[in-house]
MIMIVO-85095 format. One record per residue (C-alpha): residue in one letter; chain; x, y, z. Coordinates in Angstrom, 1 decimal, always signed. Example, Ala and Ser with C-alpha at 12.3 -4.5 7.8 and 13.67 -1.06 7.14 Angstrom:
<pt A; A; <+12.3; -4.5; +7.8>> <pt S; A; <+13.7; -1.1; +7.1>> 
***
This chain:
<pt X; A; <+0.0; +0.0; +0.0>> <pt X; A; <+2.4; +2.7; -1.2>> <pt X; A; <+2.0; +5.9; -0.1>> <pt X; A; <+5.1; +8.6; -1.5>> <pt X; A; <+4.5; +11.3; +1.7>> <pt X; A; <+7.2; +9.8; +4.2>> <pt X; A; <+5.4; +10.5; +7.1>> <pt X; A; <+1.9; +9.1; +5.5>> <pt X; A; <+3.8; +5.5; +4.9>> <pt X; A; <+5.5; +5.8; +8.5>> <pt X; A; <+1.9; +6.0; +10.1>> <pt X; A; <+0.0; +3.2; +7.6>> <pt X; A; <+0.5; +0.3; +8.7>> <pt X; A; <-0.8; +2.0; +11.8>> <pt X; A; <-4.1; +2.6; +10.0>> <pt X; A; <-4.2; -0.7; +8.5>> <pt X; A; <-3.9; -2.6; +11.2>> <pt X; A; <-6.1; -0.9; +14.1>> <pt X; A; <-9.4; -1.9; +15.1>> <pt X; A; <-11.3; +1.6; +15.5>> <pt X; A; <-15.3; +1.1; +15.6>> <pt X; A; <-18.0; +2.7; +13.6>> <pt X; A; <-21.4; +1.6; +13.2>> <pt X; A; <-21.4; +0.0; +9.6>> <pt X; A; <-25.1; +0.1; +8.0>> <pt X; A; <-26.8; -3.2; +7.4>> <pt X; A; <-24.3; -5.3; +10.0>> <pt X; A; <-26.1; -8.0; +11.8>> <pt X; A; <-26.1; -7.0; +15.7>> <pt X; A; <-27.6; -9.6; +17.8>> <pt X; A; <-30.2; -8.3; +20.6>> <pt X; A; <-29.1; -10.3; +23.0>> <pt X; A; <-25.4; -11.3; +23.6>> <pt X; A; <-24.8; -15.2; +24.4>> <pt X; A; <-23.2; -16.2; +27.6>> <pt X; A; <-19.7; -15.4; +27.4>> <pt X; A; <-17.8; -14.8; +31.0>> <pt X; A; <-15.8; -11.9; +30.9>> <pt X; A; <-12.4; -14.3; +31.6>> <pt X; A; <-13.5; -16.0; +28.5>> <pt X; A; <-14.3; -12.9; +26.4>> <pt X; A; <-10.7; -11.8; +27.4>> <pt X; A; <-8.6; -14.8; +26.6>> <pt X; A; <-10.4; -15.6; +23.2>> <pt X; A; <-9.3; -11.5; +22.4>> <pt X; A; <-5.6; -12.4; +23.3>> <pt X; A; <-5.5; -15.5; +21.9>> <pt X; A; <-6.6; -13.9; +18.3>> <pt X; A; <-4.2; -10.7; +19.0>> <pt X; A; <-1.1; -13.1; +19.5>> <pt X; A; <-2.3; -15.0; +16.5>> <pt X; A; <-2.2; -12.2; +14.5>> <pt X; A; <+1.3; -11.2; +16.1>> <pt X; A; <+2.8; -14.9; +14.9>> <pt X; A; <+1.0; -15.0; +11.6>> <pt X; A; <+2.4; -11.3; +11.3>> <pt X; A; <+6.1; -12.8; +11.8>> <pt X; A; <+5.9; -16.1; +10.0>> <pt X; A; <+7.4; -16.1; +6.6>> <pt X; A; <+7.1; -19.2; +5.4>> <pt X; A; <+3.8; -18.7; +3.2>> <pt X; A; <+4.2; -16.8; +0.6>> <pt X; A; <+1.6; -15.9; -1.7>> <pt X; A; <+0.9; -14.5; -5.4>> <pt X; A; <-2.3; -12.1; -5.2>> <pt X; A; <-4.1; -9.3; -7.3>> <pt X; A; <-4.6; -6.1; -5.6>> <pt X; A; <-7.2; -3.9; -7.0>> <pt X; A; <-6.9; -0.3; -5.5>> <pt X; A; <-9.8; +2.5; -6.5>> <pt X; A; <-9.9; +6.3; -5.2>> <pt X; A; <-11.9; +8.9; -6.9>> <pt X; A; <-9.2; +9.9; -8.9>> <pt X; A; <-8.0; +6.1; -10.2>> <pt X; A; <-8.0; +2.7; -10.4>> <pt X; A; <-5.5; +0.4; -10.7>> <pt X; A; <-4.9; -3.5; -10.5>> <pt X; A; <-1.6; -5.1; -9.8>> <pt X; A; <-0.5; -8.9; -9.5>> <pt X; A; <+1.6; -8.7; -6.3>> <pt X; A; <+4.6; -11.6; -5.5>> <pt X; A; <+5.9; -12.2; -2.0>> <pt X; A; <+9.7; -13.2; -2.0>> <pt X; A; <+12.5; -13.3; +0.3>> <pt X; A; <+14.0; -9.9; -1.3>> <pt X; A; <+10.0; -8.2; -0.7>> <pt X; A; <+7.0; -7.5; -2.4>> <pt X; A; <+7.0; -7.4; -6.2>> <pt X; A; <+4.6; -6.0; -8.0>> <pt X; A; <+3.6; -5.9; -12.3>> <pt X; A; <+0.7; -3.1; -13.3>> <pt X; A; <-2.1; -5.0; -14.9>> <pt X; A; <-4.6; -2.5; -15.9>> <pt X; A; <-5.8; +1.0; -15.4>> <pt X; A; <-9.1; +2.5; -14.3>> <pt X; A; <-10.1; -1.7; -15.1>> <pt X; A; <-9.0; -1.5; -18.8>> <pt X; A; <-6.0; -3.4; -20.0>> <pt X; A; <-2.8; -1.0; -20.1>> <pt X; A; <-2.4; +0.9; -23.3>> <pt X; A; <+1.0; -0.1; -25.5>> <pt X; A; <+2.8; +2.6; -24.3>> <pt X; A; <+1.7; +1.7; -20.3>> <pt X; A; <+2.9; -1.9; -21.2>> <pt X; A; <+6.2; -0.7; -22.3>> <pt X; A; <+6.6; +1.4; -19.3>> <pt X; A; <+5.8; -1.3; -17.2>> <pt X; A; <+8.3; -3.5; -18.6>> <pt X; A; <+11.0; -0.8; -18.7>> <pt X; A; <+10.6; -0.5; -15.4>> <pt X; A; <+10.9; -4.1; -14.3>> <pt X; A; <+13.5; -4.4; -16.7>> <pt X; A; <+15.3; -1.7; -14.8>> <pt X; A; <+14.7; -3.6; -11.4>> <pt X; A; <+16.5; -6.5; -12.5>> <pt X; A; <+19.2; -4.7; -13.6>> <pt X; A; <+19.8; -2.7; -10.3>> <pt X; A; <+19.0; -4.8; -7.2>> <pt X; A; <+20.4; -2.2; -5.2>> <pt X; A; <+16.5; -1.0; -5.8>> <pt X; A; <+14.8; -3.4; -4.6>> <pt X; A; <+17.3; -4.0; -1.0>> <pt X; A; <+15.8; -0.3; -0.7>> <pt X; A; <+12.1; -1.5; -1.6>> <pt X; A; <+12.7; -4.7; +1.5>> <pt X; A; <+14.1; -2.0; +4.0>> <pt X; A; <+11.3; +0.1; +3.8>> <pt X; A; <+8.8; -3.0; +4.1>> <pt X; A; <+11.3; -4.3; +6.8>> <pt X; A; <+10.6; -0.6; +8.5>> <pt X; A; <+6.8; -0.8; +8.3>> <pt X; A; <+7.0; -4.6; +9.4>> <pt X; A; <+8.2; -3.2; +12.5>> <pt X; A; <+6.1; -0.6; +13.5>> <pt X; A; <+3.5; -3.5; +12.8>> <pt X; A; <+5.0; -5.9; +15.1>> <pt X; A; <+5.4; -3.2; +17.5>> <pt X; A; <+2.1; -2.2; +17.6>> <pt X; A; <+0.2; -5.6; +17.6>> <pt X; A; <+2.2; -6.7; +20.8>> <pt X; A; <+0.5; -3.1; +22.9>> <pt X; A; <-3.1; -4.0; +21.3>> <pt X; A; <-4.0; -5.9; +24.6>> <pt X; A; <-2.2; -3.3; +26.9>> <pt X; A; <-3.9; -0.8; +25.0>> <pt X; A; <-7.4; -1.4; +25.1>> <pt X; A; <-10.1; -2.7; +27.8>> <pt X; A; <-12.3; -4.5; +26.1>> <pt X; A; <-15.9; -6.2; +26.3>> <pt X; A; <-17.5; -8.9; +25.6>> <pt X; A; <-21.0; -7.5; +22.8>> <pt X; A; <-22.4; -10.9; +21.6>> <pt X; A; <-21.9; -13.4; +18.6>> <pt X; A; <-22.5; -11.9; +14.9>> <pt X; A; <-23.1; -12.7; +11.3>> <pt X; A; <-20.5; -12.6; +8.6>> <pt X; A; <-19.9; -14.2; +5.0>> <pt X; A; <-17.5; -17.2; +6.9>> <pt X; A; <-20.0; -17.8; +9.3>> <pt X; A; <-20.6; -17.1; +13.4>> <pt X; A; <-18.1; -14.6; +14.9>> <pt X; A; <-18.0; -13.2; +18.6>> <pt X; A; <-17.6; -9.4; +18.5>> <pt X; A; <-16.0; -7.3; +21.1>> <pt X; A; <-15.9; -3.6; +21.6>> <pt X; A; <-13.6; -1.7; +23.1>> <pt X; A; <-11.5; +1.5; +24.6>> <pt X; A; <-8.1; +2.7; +25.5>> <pt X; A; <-6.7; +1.6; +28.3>> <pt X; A; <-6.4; +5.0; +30.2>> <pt X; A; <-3.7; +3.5; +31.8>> <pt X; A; <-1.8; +3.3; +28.7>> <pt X; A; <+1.3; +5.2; +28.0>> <pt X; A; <+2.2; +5.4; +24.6>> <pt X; A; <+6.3; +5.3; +24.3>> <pt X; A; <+5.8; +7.1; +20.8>> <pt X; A; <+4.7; +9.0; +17.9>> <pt X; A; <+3.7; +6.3; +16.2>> <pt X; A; <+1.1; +4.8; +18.9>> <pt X; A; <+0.0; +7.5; +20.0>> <pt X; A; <-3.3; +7.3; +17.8>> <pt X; A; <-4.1; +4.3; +20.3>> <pt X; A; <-4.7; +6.6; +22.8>> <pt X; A; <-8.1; +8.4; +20.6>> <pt X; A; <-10.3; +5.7; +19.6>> <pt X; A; <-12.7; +3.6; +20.1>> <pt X; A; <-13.7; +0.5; +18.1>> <pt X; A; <-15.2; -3.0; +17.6>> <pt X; A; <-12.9; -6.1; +16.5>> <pt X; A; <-14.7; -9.6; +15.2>> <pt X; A; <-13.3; -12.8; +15.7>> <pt X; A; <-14.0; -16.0; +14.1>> <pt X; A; <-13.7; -18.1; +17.5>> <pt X; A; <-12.9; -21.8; +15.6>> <pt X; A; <-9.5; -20.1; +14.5>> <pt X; A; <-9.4; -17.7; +16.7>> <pt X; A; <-8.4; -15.2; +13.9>> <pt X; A; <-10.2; -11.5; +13.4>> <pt X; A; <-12.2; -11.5; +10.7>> <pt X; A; <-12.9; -7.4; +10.9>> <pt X; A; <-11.8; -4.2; +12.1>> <pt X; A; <-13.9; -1.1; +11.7>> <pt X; A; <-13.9; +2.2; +13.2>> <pt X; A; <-13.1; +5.7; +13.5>> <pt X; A; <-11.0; +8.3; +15.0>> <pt X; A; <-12.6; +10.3; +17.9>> <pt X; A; <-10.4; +13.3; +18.2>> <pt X; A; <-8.0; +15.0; +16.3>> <pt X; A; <-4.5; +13.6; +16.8>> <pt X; A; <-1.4; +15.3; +16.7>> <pt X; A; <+2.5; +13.6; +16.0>> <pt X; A; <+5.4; +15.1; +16.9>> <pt X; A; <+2.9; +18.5; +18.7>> <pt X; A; <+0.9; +18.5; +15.2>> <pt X; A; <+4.8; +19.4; +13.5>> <pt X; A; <+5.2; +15.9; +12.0>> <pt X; A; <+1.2; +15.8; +11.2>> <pt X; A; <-2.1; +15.4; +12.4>> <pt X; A; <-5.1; +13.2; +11.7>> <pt X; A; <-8.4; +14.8; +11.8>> <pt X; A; <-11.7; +13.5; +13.7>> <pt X; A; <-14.0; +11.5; +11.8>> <pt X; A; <-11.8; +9.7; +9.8>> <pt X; A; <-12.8; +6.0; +9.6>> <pt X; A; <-11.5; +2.6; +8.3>> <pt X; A; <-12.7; -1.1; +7.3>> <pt X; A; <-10.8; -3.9; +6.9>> <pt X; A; <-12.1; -7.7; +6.2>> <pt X; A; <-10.1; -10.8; +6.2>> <pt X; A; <-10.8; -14.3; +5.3>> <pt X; A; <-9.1; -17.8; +5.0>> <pt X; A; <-8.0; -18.0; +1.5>> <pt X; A; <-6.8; -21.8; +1.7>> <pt X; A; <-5.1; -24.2; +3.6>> <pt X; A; <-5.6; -22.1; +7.1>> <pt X; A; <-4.0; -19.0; +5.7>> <pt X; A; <-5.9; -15.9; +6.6>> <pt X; A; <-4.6; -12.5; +4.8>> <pt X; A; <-6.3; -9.2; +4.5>> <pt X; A; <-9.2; -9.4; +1.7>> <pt X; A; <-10.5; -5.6; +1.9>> <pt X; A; <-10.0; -2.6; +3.1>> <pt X; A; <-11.2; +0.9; +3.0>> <pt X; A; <-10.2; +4.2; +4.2>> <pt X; A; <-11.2; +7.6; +4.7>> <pt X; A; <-8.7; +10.3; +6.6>> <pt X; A; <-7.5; +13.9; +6.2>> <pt X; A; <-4.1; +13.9; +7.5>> <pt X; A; <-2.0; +16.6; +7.2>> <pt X; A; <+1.3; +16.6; +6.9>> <pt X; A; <+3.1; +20.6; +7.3>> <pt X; A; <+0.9; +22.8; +5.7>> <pt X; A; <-0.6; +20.1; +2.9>> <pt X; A; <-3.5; +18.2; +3.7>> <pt X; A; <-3.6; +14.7; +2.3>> <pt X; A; <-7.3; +13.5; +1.5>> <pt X; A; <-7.5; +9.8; +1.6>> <pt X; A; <-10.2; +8.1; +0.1>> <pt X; A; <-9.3; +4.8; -1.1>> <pt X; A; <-10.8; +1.2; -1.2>> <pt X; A; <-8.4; -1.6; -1.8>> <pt X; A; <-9.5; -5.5; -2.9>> <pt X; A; <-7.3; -8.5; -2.6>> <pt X; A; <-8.0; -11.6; -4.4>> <pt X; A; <-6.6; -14.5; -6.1>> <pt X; A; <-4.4; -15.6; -3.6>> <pt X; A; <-1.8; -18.2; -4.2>> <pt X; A; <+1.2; -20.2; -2.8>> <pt X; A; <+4.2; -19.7; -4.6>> <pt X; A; <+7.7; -21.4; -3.6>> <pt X; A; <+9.2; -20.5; -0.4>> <pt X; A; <+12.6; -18.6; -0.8>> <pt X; A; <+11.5; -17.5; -3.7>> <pt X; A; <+13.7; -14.5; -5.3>> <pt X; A; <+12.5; -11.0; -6.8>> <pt X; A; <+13.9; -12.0; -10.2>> <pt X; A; <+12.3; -15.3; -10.2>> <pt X; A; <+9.1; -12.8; -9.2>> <pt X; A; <+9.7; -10.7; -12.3>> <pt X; A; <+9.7; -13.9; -14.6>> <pt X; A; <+7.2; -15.3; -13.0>> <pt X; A; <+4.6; -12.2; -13.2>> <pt X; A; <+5.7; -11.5; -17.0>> <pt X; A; <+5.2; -15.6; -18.1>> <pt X; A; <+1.2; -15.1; -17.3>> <pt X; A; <-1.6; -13.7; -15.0>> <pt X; A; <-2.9; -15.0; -12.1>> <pt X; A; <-5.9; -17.6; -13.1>> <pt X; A; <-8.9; -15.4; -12.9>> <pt X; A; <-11.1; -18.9; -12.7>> <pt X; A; <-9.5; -18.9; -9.1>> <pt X; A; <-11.9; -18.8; -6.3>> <pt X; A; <-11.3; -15.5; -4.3>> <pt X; A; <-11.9; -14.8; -0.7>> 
***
């Protein structure tokens, strides 16, 4: 999920990752919560978060997916490869219409380019590396951070889930910058309690939020967020859509994001795979499009 402002791709994974809660139109809300004790309710949370933390870490699946990512302005479609040297990515269409020759050629220019100067794509992994561990870093204070309680079993596509709401911890100390969006919101997580893996995150800011005393950037009240994920095979759960809406300003630019992004098609590719075997592998043909998606 690139993002060119350094501060904005500093704080995403941030936004990506958070459950913050806002009352979705047309969600199923039971009217009356099963039995679940509280001691229960709060093991079957930290069970998922920790999960998600080792999932988060693991390297050993690697997959080949399509990410579809649509804004008012654009949309685009890319076939995305995980490898050991990081994410490679080929363009596939534009604003869902196959690229134009000239796109084509620029798109193979550029990947011609990659092979020839791996020196771009060690840069490419340390930024990923970067964001990986703000990630970590964050997922490991999501039980610290929040108090949360037990609202009752729900409905989604993969069946039963449990839902929980929550709040910050006021207890909570942030130790920086970077979590310090923890400390303003409120949300709702869903977990799928056969896996124990959350199946959705939805919410929204409820102040304004200052990093670095509003110097570095701010994110503005009333911003809010979606994410959905789903078993896509074999056990592996990966992030299958997400949307986002946030004014974030970064200096004296405001940055108005608007964006839904859709992953599908996931498949295994070879562990250890490398980023030219990637390259080859995304120019020889596209992902099967008859492949069931999440």
């Amino acid at each position: 999920m690139p993002v060119k402002l350094i501060y904005v791709r500093s704080l995403l994974p941030l936004l990506l990752l958070l459950p913050w809660a806002v009352p979705s139109p047309g969600q199923p809300v039971p009217a009356t919560p099963p039995a679940l004790a509280p001691p229960q309710a709060q093991a079957l949370v930290e069970r998922a978060l920790a999960r998600e933390l080792r999932t988060a870490q693991d390297p050993t699946h690697p997959m080949r997916y399509r990410l579809r990512k649509s804004s008012p302005r654009l949309t685009t479609a890319k076939e995305i490869v995980e490898t050991r040297d990081g994410d490679v990515a080929r363009l596939v269409s534009i604003d869902d219409k196959p690229l134009s020759q000239a796109d084509e050629q620029m798109e193979q220019a550029r990947l011609d380019t990659l092979l020839g100067d791996p020196g771009r794509q060690r840069h490419r992994m340390q930024s990923e590396d970067e964001d990986t561990g703000i990630v970590l870093r964050l997922l490991r204070m999501l039980p610290q951070a929040y108090l949360y309680q037990y609202a009752g079993a729900g409905s989604s596509p993969a069946g039963t889930v449990e839902r929980f709401t929550f709040r910050p911890n006021p207890n909570f100390s942030p130790p920086d910058f970077e979590t310090q969006a923890l400390t303003a919101m409120t949300g709702e997580i869903w977990i799928d309690a056969a896996q124990e893996r959350v199946t959705r995150l939805e919410g929204h800011l409820q102040q304004d939020t200052d990093y670095g005393w509003g110097i570095l950037g701010r994110l503005d009240k009333g911003g809010w967020i979606v994410i959905e994920q789903a078993d896509v095979g074999g056990r592996q759960w990966r992030i299958a859509r997400f949307k986002m809406q946030m004014n974030l300003r970064v200096l004296f630019k405001t940055r108005n994001i608007d964006t839904m992004e859709e992953m599908t098609l996931y498949a295994s590719v070879p562990v250890g795979l490398g980023y030219a075997q990637a390259i080859q592998m995304l120019r020889a043909a596209p992902i099967n499009t008859g492949q069931a998606s999440p």
